[in-house]
N, C-alpha and C positions, 0 to 999 in steps of 0.2 A: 495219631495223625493231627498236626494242629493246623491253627486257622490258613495259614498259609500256602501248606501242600493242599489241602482243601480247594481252594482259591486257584493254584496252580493246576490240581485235577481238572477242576471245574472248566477252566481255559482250555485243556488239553481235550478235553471232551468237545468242546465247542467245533475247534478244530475237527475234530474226527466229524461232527454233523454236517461240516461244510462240507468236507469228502464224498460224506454219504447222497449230501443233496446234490453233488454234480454231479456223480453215478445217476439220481434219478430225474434230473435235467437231461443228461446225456438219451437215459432210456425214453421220454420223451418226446426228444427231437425227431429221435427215430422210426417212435410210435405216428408222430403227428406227417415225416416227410412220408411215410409208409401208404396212409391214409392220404393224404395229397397223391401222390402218385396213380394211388387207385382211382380217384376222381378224374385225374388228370387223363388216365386211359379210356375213363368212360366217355369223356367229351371227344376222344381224338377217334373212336370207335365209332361216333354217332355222325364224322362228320362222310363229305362226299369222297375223301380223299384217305380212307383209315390207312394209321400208321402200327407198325409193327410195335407188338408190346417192349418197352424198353424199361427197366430196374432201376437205371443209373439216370436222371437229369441234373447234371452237375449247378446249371442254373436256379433250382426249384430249390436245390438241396441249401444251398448258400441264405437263399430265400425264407425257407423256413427255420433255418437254423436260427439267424439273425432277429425274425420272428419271434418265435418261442423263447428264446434268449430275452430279449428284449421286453416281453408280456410279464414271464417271470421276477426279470429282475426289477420293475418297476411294482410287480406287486408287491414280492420282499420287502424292498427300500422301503414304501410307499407306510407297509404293515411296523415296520422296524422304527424307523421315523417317531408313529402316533406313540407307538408303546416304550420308545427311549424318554419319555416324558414324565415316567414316572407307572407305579401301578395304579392309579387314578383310574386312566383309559380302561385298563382292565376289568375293573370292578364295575362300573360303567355300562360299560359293553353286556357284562353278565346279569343285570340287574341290581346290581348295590344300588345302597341309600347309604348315607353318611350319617354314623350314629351322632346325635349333637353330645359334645363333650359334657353338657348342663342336662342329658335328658333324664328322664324323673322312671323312668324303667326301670323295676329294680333287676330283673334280669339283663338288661343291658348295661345300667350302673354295675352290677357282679362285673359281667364280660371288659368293661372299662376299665375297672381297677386289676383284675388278672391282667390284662394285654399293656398297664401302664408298670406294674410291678417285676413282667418280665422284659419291657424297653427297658427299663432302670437299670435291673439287675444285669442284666448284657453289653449295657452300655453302646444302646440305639436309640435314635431319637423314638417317643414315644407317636408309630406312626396312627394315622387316622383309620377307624375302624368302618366295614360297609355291612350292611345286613341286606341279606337277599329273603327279603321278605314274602316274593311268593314261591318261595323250597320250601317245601316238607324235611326233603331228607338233611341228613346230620352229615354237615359238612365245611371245609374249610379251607382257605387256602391264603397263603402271602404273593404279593406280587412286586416288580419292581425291579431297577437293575441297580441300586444301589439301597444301604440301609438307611440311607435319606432322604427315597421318596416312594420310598417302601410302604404299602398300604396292607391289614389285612382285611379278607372278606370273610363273612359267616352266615350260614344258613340260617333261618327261622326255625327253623325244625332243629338245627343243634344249639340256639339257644333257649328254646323251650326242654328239650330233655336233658341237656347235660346239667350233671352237679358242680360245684364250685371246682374241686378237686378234678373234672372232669375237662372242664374246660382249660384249666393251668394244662395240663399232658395236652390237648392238643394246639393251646397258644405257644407251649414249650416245640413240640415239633416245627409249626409252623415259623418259628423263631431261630429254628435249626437252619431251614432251608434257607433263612436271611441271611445267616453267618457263613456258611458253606458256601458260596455263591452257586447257589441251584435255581435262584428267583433268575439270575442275569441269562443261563443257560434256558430257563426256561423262555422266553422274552424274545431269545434268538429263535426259537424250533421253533414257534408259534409265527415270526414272521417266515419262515421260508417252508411255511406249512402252509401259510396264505399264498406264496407266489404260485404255487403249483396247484391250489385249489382255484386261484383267479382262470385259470383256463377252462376249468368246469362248469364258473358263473359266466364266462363269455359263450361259453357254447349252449350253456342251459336259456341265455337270453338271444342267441341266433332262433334256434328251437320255437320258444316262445312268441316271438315277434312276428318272424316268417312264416313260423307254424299257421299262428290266425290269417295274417293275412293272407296266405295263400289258400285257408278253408273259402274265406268272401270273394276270391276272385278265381279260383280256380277256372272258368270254363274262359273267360277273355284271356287268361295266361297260355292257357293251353291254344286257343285259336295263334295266337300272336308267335305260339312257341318259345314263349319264357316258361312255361312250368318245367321245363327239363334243371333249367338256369336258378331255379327258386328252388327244386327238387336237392340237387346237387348243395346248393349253400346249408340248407337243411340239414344233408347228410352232413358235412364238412362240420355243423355245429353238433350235433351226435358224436362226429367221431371227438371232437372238443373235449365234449361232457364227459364220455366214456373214459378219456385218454387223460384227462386231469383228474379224473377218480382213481386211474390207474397209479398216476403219481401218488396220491391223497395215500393210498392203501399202502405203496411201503414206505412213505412216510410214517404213517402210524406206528408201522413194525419198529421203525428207527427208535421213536420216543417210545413206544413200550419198552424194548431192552434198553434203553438209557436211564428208564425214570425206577422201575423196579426197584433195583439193586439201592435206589436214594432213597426210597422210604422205607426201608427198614434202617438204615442211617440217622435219617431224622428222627425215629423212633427212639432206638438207642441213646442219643443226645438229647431228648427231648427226658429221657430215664436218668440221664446223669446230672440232668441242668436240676431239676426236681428232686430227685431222690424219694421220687414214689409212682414204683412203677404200674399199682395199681390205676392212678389217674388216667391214663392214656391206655391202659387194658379196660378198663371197664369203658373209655367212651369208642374203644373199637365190639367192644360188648355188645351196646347199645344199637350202633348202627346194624349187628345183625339180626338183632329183636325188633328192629322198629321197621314196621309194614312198608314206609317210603326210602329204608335201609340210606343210602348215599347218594340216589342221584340226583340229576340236577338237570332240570328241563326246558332252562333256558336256550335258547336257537343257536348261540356262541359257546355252549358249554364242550360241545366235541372239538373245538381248538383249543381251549383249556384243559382239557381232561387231563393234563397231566402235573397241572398245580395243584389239584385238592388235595385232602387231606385223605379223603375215602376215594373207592370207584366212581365213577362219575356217569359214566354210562352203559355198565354191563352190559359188557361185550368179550368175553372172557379172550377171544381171539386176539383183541387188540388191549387186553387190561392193559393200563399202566401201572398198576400198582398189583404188589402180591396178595394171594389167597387171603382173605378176612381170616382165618382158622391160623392161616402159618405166622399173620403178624403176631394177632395174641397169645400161639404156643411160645414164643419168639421172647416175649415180657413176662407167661406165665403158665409156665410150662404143664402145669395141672391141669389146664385147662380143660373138660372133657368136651369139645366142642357142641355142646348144645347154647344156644340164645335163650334166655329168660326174654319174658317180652318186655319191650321197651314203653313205658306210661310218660306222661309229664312232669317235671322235676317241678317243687315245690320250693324257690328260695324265702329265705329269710333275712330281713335287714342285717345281722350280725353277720351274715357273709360280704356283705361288701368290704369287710377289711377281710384280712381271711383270719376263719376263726383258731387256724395251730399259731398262729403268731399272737392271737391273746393269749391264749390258752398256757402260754410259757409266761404270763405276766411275766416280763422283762422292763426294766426302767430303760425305757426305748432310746431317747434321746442321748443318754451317759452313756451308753454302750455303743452307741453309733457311733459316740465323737472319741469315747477310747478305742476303738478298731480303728475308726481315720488316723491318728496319731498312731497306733502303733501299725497303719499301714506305709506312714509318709518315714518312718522309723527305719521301718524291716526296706523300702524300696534302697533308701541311700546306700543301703547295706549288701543288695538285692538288685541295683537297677534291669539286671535282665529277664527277671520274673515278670514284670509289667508288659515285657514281648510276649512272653511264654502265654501270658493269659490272655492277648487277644482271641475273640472267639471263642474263647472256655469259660462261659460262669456258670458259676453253681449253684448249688441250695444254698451255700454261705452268704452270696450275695443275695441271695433272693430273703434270708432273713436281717441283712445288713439294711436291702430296701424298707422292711416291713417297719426297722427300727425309725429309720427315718420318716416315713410318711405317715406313722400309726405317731408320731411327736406332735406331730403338723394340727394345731389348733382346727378344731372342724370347720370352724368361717371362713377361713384360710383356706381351705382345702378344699369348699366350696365353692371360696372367690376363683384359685385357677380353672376350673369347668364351667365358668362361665366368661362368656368376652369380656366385657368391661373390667369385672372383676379380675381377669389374667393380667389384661391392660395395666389397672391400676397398679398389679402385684410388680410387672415390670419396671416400671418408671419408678417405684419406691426403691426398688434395688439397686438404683444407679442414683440416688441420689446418694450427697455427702454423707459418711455418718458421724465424722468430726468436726467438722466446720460449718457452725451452726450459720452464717450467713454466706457459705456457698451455696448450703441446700435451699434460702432462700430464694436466690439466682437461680438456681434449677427451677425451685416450684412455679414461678414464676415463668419462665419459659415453657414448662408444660400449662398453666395458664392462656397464654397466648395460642398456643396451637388448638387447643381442647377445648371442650362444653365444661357447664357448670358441674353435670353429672359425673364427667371424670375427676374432677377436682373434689367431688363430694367422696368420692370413692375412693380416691386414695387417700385422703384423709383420715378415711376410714380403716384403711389397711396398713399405715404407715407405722403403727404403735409395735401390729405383731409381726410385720414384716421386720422390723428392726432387731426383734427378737433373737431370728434365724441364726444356727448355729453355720458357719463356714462350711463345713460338708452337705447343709440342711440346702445352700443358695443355688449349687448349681442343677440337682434333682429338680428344683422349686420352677427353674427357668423351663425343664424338660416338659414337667407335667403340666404347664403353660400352654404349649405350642400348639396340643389338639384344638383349646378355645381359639386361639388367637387364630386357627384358621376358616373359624368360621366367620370371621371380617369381610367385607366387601373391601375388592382391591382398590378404592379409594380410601378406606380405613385405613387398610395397610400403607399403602403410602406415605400418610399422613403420619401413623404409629412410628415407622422408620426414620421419618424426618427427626421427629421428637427425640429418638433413641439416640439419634447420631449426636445433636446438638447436646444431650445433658453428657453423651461421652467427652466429646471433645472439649466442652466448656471450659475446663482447668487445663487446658491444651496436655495432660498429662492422660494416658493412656493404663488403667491396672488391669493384671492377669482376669480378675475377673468381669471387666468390663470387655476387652476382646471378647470370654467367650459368650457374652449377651448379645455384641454385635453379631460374630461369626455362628449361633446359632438361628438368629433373626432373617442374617441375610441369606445364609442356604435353605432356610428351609419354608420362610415367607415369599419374599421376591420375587421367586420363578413364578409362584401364582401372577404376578404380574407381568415379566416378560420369561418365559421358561427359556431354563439355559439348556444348551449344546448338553447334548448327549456324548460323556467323558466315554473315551477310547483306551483300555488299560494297552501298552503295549510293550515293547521288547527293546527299547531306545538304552545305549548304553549309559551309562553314570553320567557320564562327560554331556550328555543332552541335558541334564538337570542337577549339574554342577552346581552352577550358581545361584538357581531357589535353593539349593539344598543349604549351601553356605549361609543364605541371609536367613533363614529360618534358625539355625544353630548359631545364628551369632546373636538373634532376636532372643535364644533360652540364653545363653553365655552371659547376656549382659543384665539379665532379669537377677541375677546372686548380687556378690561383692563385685562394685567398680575394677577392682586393684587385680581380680583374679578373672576378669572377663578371658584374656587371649588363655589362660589356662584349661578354664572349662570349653573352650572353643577346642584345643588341641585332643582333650579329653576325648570329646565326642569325635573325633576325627580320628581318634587311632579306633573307636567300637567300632567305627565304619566297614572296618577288615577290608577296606579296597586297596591293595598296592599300587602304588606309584600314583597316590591322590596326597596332591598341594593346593590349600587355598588357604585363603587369607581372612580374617576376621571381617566384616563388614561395617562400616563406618554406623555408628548410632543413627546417623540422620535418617541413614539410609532405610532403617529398620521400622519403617511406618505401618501405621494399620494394612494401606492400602498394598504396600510390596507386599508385606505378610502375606495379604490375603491369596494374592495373583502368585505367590510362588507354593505355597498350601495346594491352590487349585491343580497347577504344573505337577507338582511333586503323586497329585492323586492320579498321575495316569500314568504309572511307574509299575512295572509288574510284580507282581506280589511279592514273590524274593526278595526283591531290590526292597521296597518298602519294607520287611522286615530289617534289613539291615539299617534304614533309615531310623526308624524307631528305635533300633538298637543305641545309634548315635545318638538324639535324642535323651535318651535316658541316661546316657552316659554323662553328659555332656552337666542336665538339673543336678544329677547327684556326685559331680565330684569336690563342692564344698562338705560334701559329709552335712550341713543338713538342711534338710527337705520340709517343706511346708505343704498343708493341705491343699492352700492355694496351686502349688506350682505341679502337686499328682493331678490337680480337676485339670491345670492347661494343658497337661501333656496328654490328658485323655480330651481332650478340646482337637488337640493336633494331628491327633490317632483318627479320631471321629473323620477330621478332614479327608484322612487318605482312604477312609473307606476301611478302618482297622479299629472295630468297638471294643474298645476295654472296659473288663466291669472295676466298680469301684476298688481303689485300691487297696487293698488289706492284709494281712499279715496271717498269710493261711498257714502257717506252720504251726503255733502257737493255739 
């Protein structure tokens, strides 16, 4: 199954819980007009005039329907809303802290470099890591409705006992759920988990409020004949409580059989992406020998129970996830199910790079830059394999990354995990590297915006930065972006200003200057004003004709002048849509800024469709027959936009 049926399940499930949640909307209503009615009889029983008991009040019913309705769906929205913002709020909510990308932990530094290793190799922004510092138990989980503002969180208790190798199986898992889209599904079930638990905190705070006060006033209520009236509302909050618990309860049922069947999924992918299925058996090992096992005791952890990685709150009734014994028969079938007890893991600095990728002494960097070349080789030859592998990297990429980042000068490597130092490492990269009195005019421009200390520092970095091999630049920008987020949103502003000015300087725009912008702007900026929560949907071709055109006339004209309308036709017959005519898009028209705004359009296209997009795409770079490193990183710049990680490009055959 590849990225795309994935993505299209994922959707079709979504679907199916919207179903399930109006069934228990509807049961609900019924429950809550039920319980009105019974009140309703009690008042009309007490008065001078009693009326015959009646089932049916067509009035009441309208009443509560609109009611409940209304309660509900303002909690959903309200819960869907905070959490379309990103898995931030998530993490947040459960007690994360934001690991700093410079922190001096070596067990955090390990967990860093694992969880940057498999962004790379996937080809997802490397997202920001949270540690939940008062868990015990060994646990995990990714949040988010896109792989671009995707966070993950980790237990204290699983980064003190997992091993290197332990931790890769469950950053691999948890990098499944990114790809799949099980983070987006998950996002939805937690807001319409809230709307129906909102009716339990409204009744649990009727209870409470009126509860007391009617203990302090009880004998004036009762003279006056309000304690009937205080009594009743009481009940009414009871029946609240009781009746949104009710909901609560098959809600859970819903997410336990939805989440199940996904983590033994993510397991399997997390087995293929690896190729050691030991790692992710031994840290389900782990959590059955360790005395605080998986859970997680935070007060919001039972609205999440169904993002971790392990069980989260043993309750076997409502598990979301299968038997501890059947995942690891599942990876390793020997298994005789007993748990060795779980100790604290001992790292060692030589894990922070991982120690199988020394251990092949390989001449890291020559071997990086001949797989890129014979991957930009095999795609022209191949453009539709570069579809085929969205959502599927391997152990290849994950030792393709090792090649590149184990190159990477240690100062260097140091400078991106820390802000300044990432800073510097940015703005070295967009300077000229021909024109010695253009880069003047840049430096100078970051001059004026900057302190002395920036200036000092990239000075400092400008030698090895220069260095970088082509395939080395766009990882370099990746493993950047945790520092850079740790900026106050006046820094970032400021940083963006800069970036923008040393792009446009030579009014000329190159492939690898977009993807510095476009990964700047999506993934810093919302810290400053957060964007609209993208809606993937069902619109036919004809809605996003025209982004589609000016994106494919934007690669067409990136080759030969002479063969633009060629490679434009190119990609237009991959398209495979009949009775589709459009026309090349005038150069002028092909600005940063249309790019960006038709990228954005084109990412809310349903999965399918974006398949066939990317198909056009690739078709379109590779029918000069040949391909440059440059223009594989943009097409995986363009992928990234719709929400479709491609890992580095390579030449798996060979």
């Amino acid at each position: 199954m590849d990225f795309f049926d994935h993505q299209d399940r994922a959707r079709r499930k979504t679907g199916l819980l919207v179903a399930y949640f109006a069934l228990a909307v509807v049961g609900v209503v019924v429950a809550v007009y039920a319980a009105s009615v019974g009140i309703l009889t009690y008042f009309l029983s007490r008065s001078s005039e009693p009326e015959p008991f009646r089932l049916w009040h067509p009035e009441l019913f309208v009443a509560v329907t609109c009611s409940v309705i209304a309660v509900i769906a303002t909690g959903t929205f309200y819960k869907i809303i905070m959490l379309g913002t990103g898995g931030e709020h998530v993490a947040v909510g459960l007690g994360g802290k934001k690991i700093p990308a410079n922190t001096r932990d070596l067990s955090e530094r390990i967990l860093l470099n694992v969880v940057e290793e498999m962004a790379l190799a996937s080809g997802t922004p490397v997202p920001p890591v949270y540690v939940m510092n008062d868990e015990p138990g060994i646990n995990a989980f990714a949040a988010g409705t896109t792989p671009q503002n995707a966070v993950i969180g980790i237990t204290r208790g699983a980064i003190d006992t997992l091993s290197r190798d332990e931790l890769q199986g469950v950053m691999a898992h948890e990098f499944s759920h990114i790809l799949n889209g099980d983070m987006r599904l998950n996002i939805r079930l937690m807001g319409l988990l809230h709307g129906i638990l909102v009716l339990a905190l409204i009744g649990y705070m009727i209870i409470r409020i009126l509860g007391n006060s009617n203990t302090r006033s009880s004998s004036s209520s009762n003279k006056k004949g309000g304690g009937g009236i205080i009594f009743a509302i009481i009940a009414a909050g009871a029946a609240l409580w009781i009746i949104g618990y009710v909901g609560v309860f098959f809600a859970h049922l819903i997410k336990s059989a939805v989440s199940r069947q996904r983590e033994y999924l993510a397991d399997a992918s997390a087995v293929q992406f690896t190729r050691n299925p030991q790692g992710i058996s031994d840290a389900l090992k782990k959590i059955g020998g360790w005395a605080k096992s998986s859970k997680i005791a935070a007060p919001r952890a039972e609205e999440a129970s169904h993002m971790f990685f392990g069980e989260a709150m043993f309750n076997s009734f409502f598990a979301t996830h299968p038997p501890l014994p059947e995942r690891i028969r599942r990876l390793d079938p020997n298994f005789s199910g007993a748990f060795p007890k779980t100790s604290i893991a001992h790292h060692d600095k030589s894990e922070i790079i991982d120690p199988q990728s020394l251990s092949q002494k390989r001449s890291s960097l020559q071997q990086a830059h001949v797989a890129a070349l014979a991957g930009a080789e095999h795609f022209h030859q191949q453009p539709s394999e570069l579809v085929e592998s969205v959502g599927e990297p391997s152990s290849v990429h994950i030792d393709h990354v090792h090649d590149l980042v184990d190159a990477l000068a240690p100062v260097l490597a140091d400078d991106l995990r820390d802000p300044l130092g990432a800073v510097a490492v940015i703005y070295s990269l967009l300077l000229a590297q021909t024109n010695a009195s253009l880069r003047e005019e840049q430096l100078k421009i970051i001059a004026k915006h900057c302190d002395s200390g920036i200036m000092q520092e990239l000075r400092r970095v400008l030698p090895t930065v220069d260095t970088l091999a082509p395939e080395q630049r766009l990882p370099v920008i990746c493993m950047a972006l945790p520092a850079l987020h740790q900026m106050s949103p006046p820094q970032i502003q400021n940083f963006y200003l800069v970036v923008r000015e040393l792009i446009h300087f030579d009014r000329q725009v190159s492939v690898f200057e977009y993807a510095v912008h476009r990964y700047i702007a999506k993934r810093l900026l919302p810290r400053l004003r957060p964007a609209a929560t993208r809606q993937e949907g069902n619109q036919s071709f004809a809605a996003i004709a025209p982004h589609f055109a000016l994106v494919l006339s934007f690669l067409a004209r990136l080759g030969d002048a002479n063969r633009a309308n060629v490679a434009f036709e190119a990609g237009l017959s991959a398209l495979n849509i009949p009775s589709t005519r459009l026309a090349i898009v005038d150069a002028a028209d092909c600005s940063i800024k249309n790019l960006d705004g038709s990228l954005d359009r084109l990412a809310t296209a349903a999965p399918k469709l974006k398949k066939q997009l990317l198909s056009a795409f690739a078709a379109c770079v590779a029918e000069d027959r040949h391909v440059s490193i440059e223009e594989t990183e943009l097409l995986r710049v363009i992928a990234d936009a719709l929400g479709c990680p491609v890992p580095p490009v390579l030449d798996l055959v060979n």
